[in-house]
N, C-alpha and C positions, 0 to 999 in steps of 0.2 A: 245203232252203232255197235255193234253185237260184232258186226262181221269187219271190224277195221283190220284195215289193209297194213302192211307194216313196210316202211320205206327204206332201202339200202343205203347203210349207214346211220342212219337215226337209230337212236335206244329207247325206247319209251320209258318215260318216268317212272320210279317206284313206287310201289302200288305203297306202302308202308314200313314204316321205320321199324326196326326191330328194337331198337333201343334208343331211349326219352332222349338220350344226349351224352355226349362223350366219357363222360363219367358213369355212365352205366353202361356204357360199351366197354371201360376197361375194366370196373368193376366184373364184368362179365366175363372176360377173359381169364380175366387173375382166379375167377371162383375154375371156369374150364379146364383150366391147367392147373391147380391145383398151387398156385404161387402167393408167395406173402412175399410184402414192400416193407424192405428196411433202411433206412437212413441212415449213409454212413458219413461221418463226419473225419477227413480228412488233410492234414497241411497243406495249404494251397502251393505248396510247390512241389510237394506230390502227385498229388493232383493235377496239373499240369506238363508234369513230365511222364505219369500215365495216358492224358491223354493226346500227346505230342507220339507215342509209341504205337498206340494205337492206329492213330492216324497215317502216322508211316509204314506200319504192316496192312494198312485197308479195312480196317476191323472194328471200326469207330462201334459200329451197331450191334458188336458180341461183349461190348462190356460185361453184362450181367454174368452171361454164360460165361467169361474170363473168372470172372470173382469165384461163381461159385467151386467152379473147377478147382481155384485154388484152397479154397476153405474146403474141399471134399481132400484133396490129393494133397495140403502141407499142413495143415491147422487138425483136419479130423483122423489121419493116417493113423491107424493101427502100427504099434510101435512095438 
């Protein structure tokens, strides 16, 4: 079986996992980029009208990148 033929459209199954399971997959990510998971605790109507905003500009999946931006450019600004 050396010489298998490969069929159009078919994907041949992965030869192996790179990683045990999802939490080492994002563990892994988080170590590649160099990123730390913080917990923020929030007013749920804040929070909801965050992400009511979001949603309405298309941007549901750039939260993180929103915060950070704003903790970079309103909270850490050189004054």
């Amino acid at each position: 079986m050396a010489d298998q033929q490969t069929l159009p459209g078919v994907t041949p199954p992965r030869q192996g996992k790179k990683h045990a399971d999802r939490a080492a997959k994002q563990r892994a990510y988080r170590e590649q980029n160099d990123l730390q998971v913080v917990a923020l605790q929030l007013p749920r109507a804040l929070n909801e009208r965050f992400n009511a905003w979001l949603k309405a500009k298309g941007r549901e999946k750039e939260k993180s990148a929103l915060v950070a931006k704003a903790i970079e450019t309103q909270i850490l600004r050189k004054r």
